[in-house]
C-alpha positions as CSV (number, residue, x, y, z in Angstrom):
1,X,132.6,90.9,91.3
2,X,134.6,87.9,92.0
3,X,134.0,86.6,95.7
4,X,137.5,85.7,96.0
5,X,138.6,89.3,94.8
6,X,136.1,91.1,97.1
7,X,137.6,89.1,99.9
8,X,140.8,90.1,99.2
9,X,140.2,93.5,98.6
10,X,138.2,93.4,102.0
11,X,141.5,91.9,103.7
12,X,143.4,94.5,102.4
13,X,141.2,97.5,103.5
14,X,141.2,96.1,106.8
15,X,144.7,95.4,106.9
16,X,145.9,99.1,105.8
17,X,143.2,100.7,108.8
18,X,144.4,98.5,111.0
19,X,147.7,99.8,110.8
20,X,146.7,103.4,110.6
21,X,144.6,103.2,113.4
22,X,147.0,101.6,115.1
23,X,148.2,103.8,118.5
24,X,144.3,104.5,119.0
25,X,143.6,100.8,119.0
26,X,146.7,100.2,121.0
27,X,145.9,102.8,123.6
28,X,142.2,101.1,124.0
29,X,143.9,97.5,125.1
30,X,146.3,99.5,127.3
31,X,143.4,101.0,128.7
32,X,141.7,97.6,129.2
33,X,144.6,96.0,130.3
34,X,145.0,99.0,133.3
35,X,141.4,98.2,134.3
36,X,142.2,94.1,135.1
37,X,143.8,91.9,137.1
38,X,146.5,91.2,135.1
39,X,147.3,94.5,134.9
40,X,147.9,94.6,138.8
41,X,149.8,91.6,138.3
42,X,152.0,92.7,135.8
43,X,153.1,96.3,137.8
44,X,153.3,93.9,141.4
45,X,155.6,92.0,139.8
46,X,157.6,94.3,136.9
47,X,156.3,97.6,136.4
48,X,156.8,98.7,132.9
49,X,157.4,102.2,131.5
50,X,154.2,103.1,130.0
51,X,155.9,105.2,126.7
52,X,157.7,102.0,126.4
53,X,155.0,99.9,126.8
54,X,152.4,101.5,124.6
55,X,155.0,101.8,121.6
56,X,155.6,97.7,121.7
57,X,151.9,97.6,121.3
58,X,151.4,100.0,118.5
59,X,154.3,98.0,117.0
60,X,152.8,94.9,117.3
61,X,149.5,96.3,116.2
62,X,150.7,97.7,112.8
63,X,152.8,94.1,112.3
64,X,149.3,92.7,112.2
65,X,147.4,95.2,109.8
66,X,150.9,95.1,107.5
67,X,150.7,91.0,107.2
68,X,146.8,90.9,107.0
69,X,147.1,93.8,103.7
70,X,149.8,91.6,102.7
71,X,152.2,94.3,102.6
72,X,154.8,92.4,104.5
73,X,156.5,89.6,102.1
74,X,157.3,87.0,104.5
75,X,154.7,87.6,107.6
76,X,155.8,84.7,109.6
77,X,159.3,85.3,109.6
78,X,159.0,89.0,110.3
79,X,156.5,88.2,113.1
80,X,159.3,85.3,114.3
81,X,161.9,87.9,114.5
82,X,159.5,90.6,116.5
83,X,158.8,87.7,119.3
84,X,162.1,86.9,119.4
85,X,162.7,90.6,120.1
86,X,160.2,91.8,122.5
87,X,161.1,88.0,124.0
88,X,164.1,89.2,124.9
89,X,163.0,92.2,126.5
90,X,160.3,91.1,128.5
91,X,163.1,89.3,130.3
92,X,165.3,91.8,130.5
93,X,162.7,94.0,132.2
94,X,161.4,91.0,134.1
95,X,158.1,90.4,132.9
96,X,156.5,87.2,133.8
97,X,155.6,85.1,131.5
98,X,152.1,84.1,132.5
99,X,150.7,87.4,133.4
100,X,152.0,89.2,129.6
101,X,150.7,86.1,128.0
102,X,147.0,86.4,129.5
103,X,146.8,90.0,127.9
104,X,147.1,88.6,124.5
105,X,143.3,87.9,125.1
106,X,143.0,91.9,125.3
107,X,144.4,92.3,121.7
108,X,142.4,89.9,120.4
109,X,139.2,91.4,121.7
110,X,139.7,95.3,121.1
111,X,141.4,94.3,117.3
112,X,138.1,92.3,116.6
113,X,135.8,94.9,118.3
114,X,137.9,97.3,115.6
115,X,137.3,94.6,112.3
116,X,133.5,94.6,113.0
117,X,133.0,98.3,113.1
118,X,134.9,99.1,109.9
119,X,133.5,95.7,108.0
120,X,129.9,97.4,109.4
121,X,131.0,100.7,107.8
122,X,132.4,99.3,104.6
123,X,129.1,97.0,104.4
124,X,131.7,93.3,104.6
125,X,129.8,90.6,103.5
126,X,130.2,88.0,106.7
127,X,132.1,86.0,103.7
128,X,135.1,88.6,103.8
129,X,134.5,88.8,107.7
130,X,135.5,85.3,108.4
131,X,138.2,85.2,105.4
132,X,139.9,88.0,107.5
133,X,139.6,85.8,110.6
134,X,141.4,83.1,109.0
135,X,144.1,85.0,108.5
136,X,145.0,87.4,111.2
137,X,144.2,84.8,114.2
138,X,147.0,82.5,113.0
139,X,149.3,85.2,112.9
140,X,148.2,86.5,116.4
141,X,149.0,82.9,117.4
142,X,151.9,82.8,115.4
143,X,153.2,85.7,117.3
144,X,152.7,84.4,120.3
145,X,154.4,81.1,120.3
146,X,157.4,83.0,118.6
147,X,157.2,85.5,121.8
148,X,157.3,82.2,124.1
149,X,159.6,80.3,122.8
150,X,161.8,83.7,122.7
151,X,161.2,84.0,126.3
152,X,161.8,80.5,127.7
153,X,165.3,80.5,125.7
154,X,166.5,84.3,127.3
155,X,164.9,83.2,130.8
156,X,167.3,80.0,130.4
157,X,170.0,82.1,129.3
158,X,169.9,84.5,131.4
159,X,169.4,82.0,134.4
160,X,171.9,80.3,133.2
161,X,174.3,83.4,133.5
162,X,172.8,84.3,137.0
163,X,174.0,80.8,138.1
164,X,177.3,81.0,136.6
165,X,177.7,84.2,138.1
166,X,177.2,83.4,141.7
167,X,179.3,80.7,141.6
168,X,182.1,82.4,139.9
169,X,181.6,84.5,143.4
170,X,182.1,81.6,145.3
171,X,185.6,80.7,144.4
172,X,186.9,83.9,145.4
173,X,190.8,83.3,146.1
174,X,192.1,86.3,148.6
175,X,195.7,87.4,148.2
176,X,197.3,87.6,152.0
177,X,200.9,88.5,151.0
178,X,203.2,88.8,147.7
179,X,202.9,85.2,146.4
180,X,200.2,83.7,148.9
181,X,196.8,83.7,148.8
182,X,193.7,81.9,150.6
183,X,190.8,79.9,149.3
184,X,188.1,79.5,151.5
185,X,185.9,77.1,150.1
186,X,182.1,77.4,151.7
187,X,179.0,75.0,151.4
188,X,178.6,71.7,149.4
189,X,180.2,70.8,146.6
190,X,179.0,69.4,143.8
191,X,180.1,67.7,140.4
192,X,179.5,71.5,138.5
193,X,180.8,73.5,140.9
194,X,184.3,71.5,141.7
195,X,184.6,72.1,137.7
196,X,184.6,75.7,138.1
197,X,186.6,75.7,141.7
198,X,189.3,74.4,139.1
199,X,189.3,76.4,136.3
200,X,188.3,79.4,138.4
201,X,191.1,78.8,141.0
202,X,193.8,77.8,138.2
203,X,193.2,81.6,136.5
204,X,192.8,83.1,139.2
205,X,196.4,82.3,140.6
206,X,197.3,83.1,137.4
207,X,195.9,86.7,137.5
208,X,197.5,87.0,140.6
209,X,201.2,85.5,140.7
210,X,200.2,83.2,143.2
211,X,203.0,80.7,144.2
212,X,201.4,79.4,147.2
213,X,197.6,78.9,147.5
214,X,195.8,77.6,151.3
215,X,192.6,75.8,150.3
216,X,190.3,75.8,153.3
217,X,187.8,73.3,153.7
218,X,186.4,73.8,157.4
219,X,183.3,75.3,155.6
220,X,182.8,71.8,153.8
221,X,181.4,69.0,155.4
222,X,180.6,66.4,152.8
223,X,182.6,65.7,149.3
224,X,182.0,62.6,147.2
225,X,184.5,60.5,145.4
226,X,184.0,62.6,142.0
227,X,184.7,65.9,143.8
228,X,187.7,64.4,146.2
229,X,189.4,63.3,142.9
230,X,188.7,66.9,140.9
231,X,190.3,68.4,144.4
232,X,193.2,66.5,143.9
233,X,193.3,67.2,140.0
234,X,193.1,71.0,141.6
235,X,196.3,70.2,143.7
236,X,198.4,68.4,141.0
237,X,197.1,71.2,138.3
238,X,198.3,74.0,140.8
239,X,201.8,72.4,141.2
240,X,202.3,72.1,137.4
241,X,201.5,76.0,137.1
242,X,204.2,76.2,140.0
243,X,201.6,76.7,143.2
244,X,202.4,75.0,146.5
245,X,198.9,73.9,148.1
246,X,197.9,73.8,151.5
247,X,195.1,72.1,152.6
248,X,193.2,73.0,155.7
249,X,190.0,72.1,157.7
250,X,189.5,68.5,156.7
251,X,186.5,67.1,158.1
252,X,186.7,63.6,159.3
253,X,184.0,62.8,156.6
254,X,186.7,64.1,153.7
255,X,189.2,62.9,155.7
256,X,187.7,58.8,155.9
257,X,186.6,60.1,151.9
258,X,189.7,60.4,150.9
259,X,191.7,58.0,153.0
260,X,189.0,55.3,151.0
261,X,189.8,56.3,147.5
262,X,193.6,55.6,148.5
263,X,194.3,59.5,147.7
264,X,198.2,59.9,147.8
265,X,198.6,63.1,150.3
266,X,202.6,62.6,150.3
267,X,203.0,65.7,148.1
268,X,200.1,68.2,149.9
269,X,201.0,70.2,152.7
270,X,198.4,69.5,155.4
271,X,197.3,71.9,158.4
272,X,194.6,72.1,160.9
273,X,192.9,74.8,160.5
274,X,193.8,78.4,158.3
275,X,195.7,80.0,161.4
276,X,198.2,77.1,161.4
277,X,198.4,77.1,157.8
278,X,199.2,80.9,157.3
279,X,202.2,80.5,159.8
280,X,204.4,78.9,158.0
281,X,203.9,81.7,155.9
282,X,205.2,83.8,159.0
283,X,201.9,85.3,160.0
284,X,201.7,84.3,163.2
285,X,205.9,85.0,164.1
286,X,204.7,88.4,162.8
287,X,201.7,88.8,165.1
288,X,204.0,87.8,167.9
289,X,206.9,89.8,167.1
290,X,204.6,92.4,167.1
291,X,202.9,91.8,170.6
292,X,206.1,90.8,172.2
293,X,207.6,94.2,171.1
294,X,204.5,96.2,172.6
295,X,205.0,94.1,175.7
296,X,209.2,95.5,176.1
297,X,208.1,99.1,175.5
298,X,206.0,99.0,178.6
Protein backbone atom coordinates (compact mmCIF):
# COMPACT_ATOMS: atom_id res chain seq x y z
CA UNK A 1 0.00 0.00 0.00
CA UNK A 2 0.79 3.55 -0.63
CA UNK A 3 2.84 5.11 2.37
CA UNK A 4 1.07 8.30 1.96
CA UNK A 5 -2.41 6.40 1.91
CA UNK A 6 -1.57 4.27 5.00
CA UNK A 7 -0.72 7.47 6.75
CA UNK A 8 -3.78 9.00 6.07
CA UNK A 9 -5.84 6.23 6.71
CA UNK A 10 -3.79 5.97 10.08
CA UNK A 11 -4.71 9.85 10.73
CA UNK A 12 -8.06 9.15 10.19
CA UNK A 13 -8.56 6.08 12.53
CA UNK A 14 -6.98 8.03 15.14
CA UNK A 15 -8.90 11.01 14.56
CA UNK A 16 -12.49 9.28 14.61
CA UNK A 17 -11.23 7.27 18.26
CA UNK A 18 -10.14 10.17 19.48
CA UNK A 19 -13.39 11.67 19.32
CA UNK A 20 -15.27 8.70 20.45
CA UNK A 21 -13.25 8.22 23.27
CA UNK A 22 -13.43 11.47 24.02
CA UNK A 23 -15.26 12.08 27.72
CA UNK A 24 -12.98 9.05 28.98
CA UNK A 25 -9.93 10.81 27.77
CA UNK A 26 -11.25 14.00 29.10
CA UNK A 27 -12.12 12.70 32.45
CA UNK A 28 -8.30 11.19 32.71
CA UNK A 29 -6.74 14.99 32.25
CA UNK A 30 -9.45 16.25 34.68
CA UNK A 31 -8.23 13.68 36.91
CA UNK A 32 -4.61 14.76 36.37
CA UNK A 33 -5.29 18.14 36.54
CA UNK A 34 -7.11 17.55 40.25
CA UNK A 35 -3.94 15.83 41.36
CA UNK A 36 -1.49 19.19 40.64
CA UNK A 37 -0.70 22.33 41.52
CA UNK A 38 -2.37 24.03 39.13
CA UNK A 39 -5.32 22.48 39.95
CA UNK A 40 -5.10 24.08 43.55
CA UNK A 41 -4.34 27.20 41.79
CA UNK A 42 -7.09 27.26 39.62
CA UNK A 43 -10.05 26.47 42.52
CA UNK A 44 -7.86 29.30 45.00
CA UNK A 45 -8.38 31.64 42.57
CA UNK A 46 -11.91 30.67 40.50
CA UNK A 47 -13.42 27.52 41.24
CA UNK A 48 -15.10 26.10 38.34
CA UNK A 49 -18.22 23.93 38.17
CA UNK A 50 -16.90 20.52 37.51
CA UNK A 51 -20.10 19.43 34.89
CA UNK A 52 -19.15 22.59 33.25
CA UNK A 53 -15.70 22.04 33.25
CA UNK A 54 -15.52 18.48 32.14
CA UNK A 55 -17.96 19.16 29.11
CA UNK A 56 -15.52 22.18 27.69
CA UNK A 57 -12.91 19.49 27.76
CA UNK A 58 -14.75 16.68 26.10
CA UNK A 59 -15.56 19.53 23.66
CA UNK A 60 -12.33 20.52 22.96
CA UNK A 61 -11.22 16.87 22.89
CA UNK A 62 -13.60 15.76 20.09
CA UNK A 63 -12.58 19.35 18.11
CA UNK A 64 -9.23 17.71 17.98
CA UNK A 65 -10.11 14.00 16.79
CA UNK A 66 -12.75 15.83 14.20
CA UNK A 67 -9.83 18.08 12.54
CA UNK A 68 -7.09 15.35 12.81
CA UNK A 69 -9.92 12.73 10.69
CA UNK A 70 -10.43 15.61 8.65
CA UNK A 71 -13.95 15.68 9.23
CA UNK A 72 -14.08 19.27 9.99
CA UNK A 73 -13.69 21.47 6.55
CA UNK A 74 -11.99 24.42 7.79
CA UNK A 75 -10.03 23.19 11.19
CA UNK A 76 -8.42 26.45 11.91
CA UNK A 77 -11.31 28.54 11.73
CA UNK A 78 -13.58 26.31 13.67
CA UNK A 79 -10.80 25.93 16.31
CA UNK A 80 -10.51 30.11 16.12
CA UNK A 81 -14.06 30.45 16.81
CA UNK A 82 -14.02 27.68 19.92
CA UNK A 83 -10.99 29.91 21.64
CA UNK A 84 -12.65 32.72 21.03
CA UNK A 85 -15.56 31.11 22.95
CA UNK A 86 -14.32 29.38 25.82
CA UNK A 87 -11.93 32.85 25.81
CA UNK A 88 -14.75 34.60 26.66
CA UNK A 89 -15.88 32.45 29.40
CA UNK A 90 -12.87 31.86 31.16
CA UNK A 91 -13.19 35.57 31.90
CA UNK A 92 -16.45 35.61 32.73
CA UNK A 93 -15.93 33.01 35.30
CA UNK A 94 -12.65 34.50 36.19
CA UNK A 95 -10.07 32.12 35.36
CA UNK A 96 -6.56 33.25 35.28
CA UNK A 97 -4.86 33.20 32.52
CA UNK A 98 -1.65 31.60 33.54
CA UNK A 99 -2.80 28.86 35.71
CA UNK A 100 -5.65 27.44 32.56
CA UNK A 101 -2.85 27.87 30.20
CA UNK A 102 -0.23 25.53 32.14
CA UNK A 103 -2.92 22.69 31.97
CA UNK A 104 -2.77 22.62 28.25
CA UNK A 105 0.49 20.51 29.06
CA UNK A 106 -2.11 17.90 30.64
CA UNK A 107 -3.94 17.46 27.28
CA UNK A 108 -1.10 17.14 25.48
CA UNK A 109 0.23 14.29 27.63
CA UNK A 110 -2.94 12.06 28.31
CA UNK A 111 -4.11 12.69 24.25
CA UNK A 112 -0.46 11.33 23.28
CA UNK A 113 -0.50 8.63 26.05
CA UNK A 114 -4.09 7.72 24.09
CA UNK A 115 -2.31 7.95 20.15
CA UNK A 116 0.38 5.46 21.33
CA UNK A 117 -1.89 2.82 22.73
CA UNK A 118 -4.26 2.73 19.82
CA UNK A 119 -1.22 3.16 17.09
CA UNK A 120 0.26 -0.06 19.35
CA UNK A 121 -3.04 -1.80 18.87
CA UNK A 122 -3.62 -0.96 15.22
CA UNK A 123 0.28 -1.93 14.71
CA UNK A 124 1.10 2.23 13.30
CA UNK A 125 4.18 2.13 11.63
CA UNK A 126 6.34 5.09 13.61
CA UNK A 127 5.92 6.70 9.92
CA UNK A 128 1.99 7.30 10.56
CA UNK A 129 2.99 8.03 14.28
CA UNK A 130 4.82 11.15 13.54
CA UNK A 131 2.57 12.09 10.40
CA UNK A 132 -0.21 12.27 13.11
CA UNK A 133 2.05 14.41 15.31
CA UNK A 134 2.47 16.93 12.67
CA UNK A 135 -0.83 17.46 12.48
CA UNK A 136 -2.64 17.53 15.71
CA UNK A 137 0.23 19.55 17.71
CA UNK A 138 -0.28 22.56 15.47
CA UNK A 139 -3.80 22.56 16.03
CA UNK A 140 -3.38 22.12 19.82
CA UNK A 141 -1.21 25.17 19.45
CA UNK A 142 -3.46 26.65 17.22
CA UNK A 143 -6.06 26.43 19.75
CA UNK A 144 -4.31 27.88 22.24
CA UNK A 145 -3.16 31.07 20.83
CA UNK A 146 -6.80 31.59 19.59
CA UNK A 147 -7.87 30.88 23.43
CA UNK A 148 -5.29 33.78 24.42
CA UNK A 149 -5.74 36.13 22.27
CA UNK A 150 -9.64 35.61 23.03
CA UNK A 151 -8.83 36.19 26.59
CA UNK A 152 -6.52 39.25 26.60
CA UNK A 153 -9.29 41.04 24.38
CA UNK A 154 -12.52 40.11 26.93
CA UNK A 155 -10.08 40.75 30.01
CA UNK A 156 -9.51 44.30 28.31
CA UNK A 157 -13.02 44.66 27.65
CA UNK A 158 -14.30 43.72 30.46
CA UNK A 159 -11.69 45.92 32.46
CA UNK A 160 -12.40 48.39 30.44
CA UNK A 161 -16.18 48.31 31.42
CA UNK A 162 -15.17 47.73 35.17
CA UNK A 163 -13.30 51.13 34.82
CA UNK A 164 -16.00 52.90 33.14
CA UNK A 165 -18.25 51.70 35.58
CA UNK A 166 -16.75 52.95 38.74
CA UNK A 167 -16.33 56.16 37.40
CA UNK A 168 -19.71 56.51 36.04
CA UNK A 169 -20.23 56.02 40.14
CA UNK A 170 -18.26 58.77 40.79
CA UNK A 171 -20.21 61.58 39.26
CA UNK A 172 -23.14 60.88 41.08
CA UNK A 173 -25.30 64.20 41.09
CA UNK A 174 -27.94 64.14 44.29
CA UNK A 175 -31.19 65.87 43.80
CA UNK A 176 -31.84 68.15 47.25
CA UNK A 177 -35.08 69.82 46.18
CA UNK A 178 -37.40 70.25 42.91
CA UNK A 179 -34.87 71.85 40.48
CA UNK A 180 -31.51 71.61 42.62
CA UNK A 181 -29.27 69.17 42.94
CA UNK A 182 -25.57 68.62 44.38
CA UNK A 183 -22.34 67.42 42.82
CA UNK A 184 -19.86 66.35 45.14
CA UNK A 185 -16.84 65.82 43.27
CA UNK A 186 -14.15 63.45 45.37
CA UNK A 187 -10.44 62.61 44.59
CA UNK A 188 -8.20 63.70 41.65
CA UNK A 189 -9.09 64.53 38.52
CA UNK A 190 -7.70 63.63 35.66
CA UNK A 191 -7.84 64.31 31.74
CA UNK A 192 -10.42 60.95 31.37
CA UNK A 193 -12.36 61.44 34.12
CA UNK A 194 -13.16 65.42 33.73
CA UNK A 195 -14.49 64.01 30.18
CA UNK A 196 -17.01 61.83 31.81
CA UNK A 197 -17.77 64.45 34.89
CA UNK A 198 -19.13 66.42 31.63
CA UNK A 199 -21.03 64.24 29.80
CA UNK A 200 -22.12 62.27 32.85
CA UNK A 201 -23.13 65.59 34.77
CA UNK A 202 -24.79 67.27 31.47
CA UNK A 203 -27.40 63.88 31.21
CA UNK A 204 -27.69 63.55 34.30
CA UNK A 205 -29.35 67.12 34.89
CA UNK A 206 -31.07 66.19 32.08
CA UNK A 207 -32.63 63.05 33.59
CA UNK A 208 -33.41 64.98 36.35
CA UNK A 209 -34.84 68.60 35.53
CA UNK A 210 -32.15 70.08 37.14
CA UNK A 211 -32.13 73.99 36.89
CA UNK A 212 -29.60 74.59 39.41
CA UNK A 213 -26.62 72.30 40.03
CA UNK A 214 -23.75 73.02 43.36
CA UNK A 215 -20.50 71.56 42.19
CA UNK A 216 -18.42 70.86 45.24
CA UNK A 217 -14.92 70.71 45.09
CA UNK A 218 -13.68 70.61 48.88
CA UNK A 219 -12.89 66.85 48.09
CA UNK A 220 -10.32 68.06 45.27
CA UNK A 221 -7.19 69.36 46.03
CA UNK A 222 -5.18 69.54 42.80
CA UNK A 223 -6.65 70.25 39.03
CA UNK A 224 -4.40 71.03 36.06
CA UNK A 225 -4.94 73.53 33.42
CA UNK A 226 -6.70 70.79 31.02
CA UNK A 227 -9.20 69.81 33.72
CA UNK A 228 -9.81 73.69 35.03
CA UNK A 229 -10.71 74.49 31.37
CA UNK A 230 -13.11 71.19 30.82
CA UNK A 231 -14.71 72.48 34.41
CA UNK A 232 -15.39 75.63 32.90
CA UNK A 233 -16.67 73.95 29.53
CA UNK A 234 -18.97 72.01 32.36
CA UNK A 235 -20.23 75.44 33.62
CA UNK A 236 -20.81 77.16 30.24
CA UNK A 237 -22.36 73.68 28.83
CA UNK A 238 -24.70 73.62 31.98
CA UNK A 239 -25.92 77.23 31.38
CA UNK A 240 -26.72 76.51 27.69
CA UNK A 241 -28.96 73.49 28.84
CA UNK A 242 -30.44 76.24 31.25
CA UNK A 243 -28.53 75.08 34.79
CA UNK A 244 -27.30 77.77 37.11
CA UNK A 245 -23.88 76.44 38.68
CA UNK A 246 -22.55 76.96 41.93
CA UNK A 247 -19.22 76.39 42.76
CA UNK A 248 -18.03 75.45 46.20
CA UNK A 249 -14.85 74.34 48.13
CA UNK A 250 -12.12 75.82 46.01
CA UNK A 251 -8.83 75.03 47.25
CA UNK A 252 -6.30 77.76 47.05
CA UNK A 253 -4.32 75.44 44.68
CA UNK A 254 -7.58 75.65 42.02
CA UNK A 255 -8.13 78.72 43.17
CA UNK A 256 -4.15 80.33 42.14
CA UNK A 257 -5.00 77.40 39.06
CA UNK A 258 -7.54 79.08 37.78
CA UNK A 259 -6.81 82.71 38.65
CA UNK A 260 -3.41 81.84 36.20
CA UNK A 261 -5.23 80.68 33.23
CA UNK A 262 -7.18 84.16 33.43
CA UNK A 263 -10.56 81.97 33.88
CA UNK A 264 -13.50 84.57 33.70
CA UNK A 265 -15.60 83.65 37.08
CA UNK A 266 -18.07 86.82 36.41
CA UNK A 267 -20.85 84.48 35.36
CA UNK A 268 -20.29 81.46 38.22
CA UNK A 269 -21.85 81.80 41.45
CA UNK A 270 -19.11 81.22 43.99
CA UNK A 271 -19.57 79.95 47.81
CA UNK A 272 -17.47 78.72 50.48
CA UNK A 273 -18.27 75.69 51.28
CA UNK A 274 -21.75 73.38 50.40
CA UNK A 275 -23.73 74.68 53.58
CA UNK A 276 -23.37 78.27 52.21
CA UNK A 277 -24.11 77.32 48.89
CA UNK A 278 -27.46 75.33 49.66
CA UNK A 279 -28.78 78.58 51.45
CA UNK A 280 -29.53 80.53 48.90
CA UNK A 281 -31.47 77.74 47.99
CA UNK A 282 -33.32 78.45 51.41
CA UNK A 283 -32.01 75.46 53.30
CA UNK A 284 -30.53 76.99 55.97
CA UNK A 285 -33.75 79.82 56.51
CA UNK A 286 -35.56 76.46 56.66
CA UNK A 287 -33.47 74.83 59.25
CA UNK A 288 -33.84 78.01 61.19
CA UNK A 289 -37.37 78.61 60.85
CA UNK A 290 -37.68 75.30 62.04
CA UNK A 291 -35.46 75.59 65.32
CA UNK A 292 -36.73 79.03 66.02
CA UNK A 293 -40.29 77.69 65.94
CA UNK A 294 -39.34 74.69 68.40
CA UNK A 295 -37.67 77.38 70.55
CA UNK A 296 -41.51 79.62 70.87
CA UNK A 297 -43.42 76.41 71.66
CA UNK A 298 -41.37 75.98 74.77
Amino acid sequence: MNLHLKQKQDQIKIGTRIAENAPQIAEKIITNIQNSNVYVSLQQNAPMNENEELQQSISFIRLIGDAVSGKVSDSKKTIFEWGENIGMLAVLSGQPLDTTLESTSFYREVIWDFIKEEGSLQSMSLDSVLHISMTINPIIDYAVQAFSKSYVKNYRDVSEQFHLSLQELSVPVVPLFPGVAVLPVVGDIDTNRAKLLLEATLQQCLDHEITSLVIDLSGVNYIDTMVAHRLFQLVSTLKLLGVKTTLTGLSPEIAQTSVSLNLNFDEITLKGNLLQALADFGYGKLDKTIKTNKKNRL
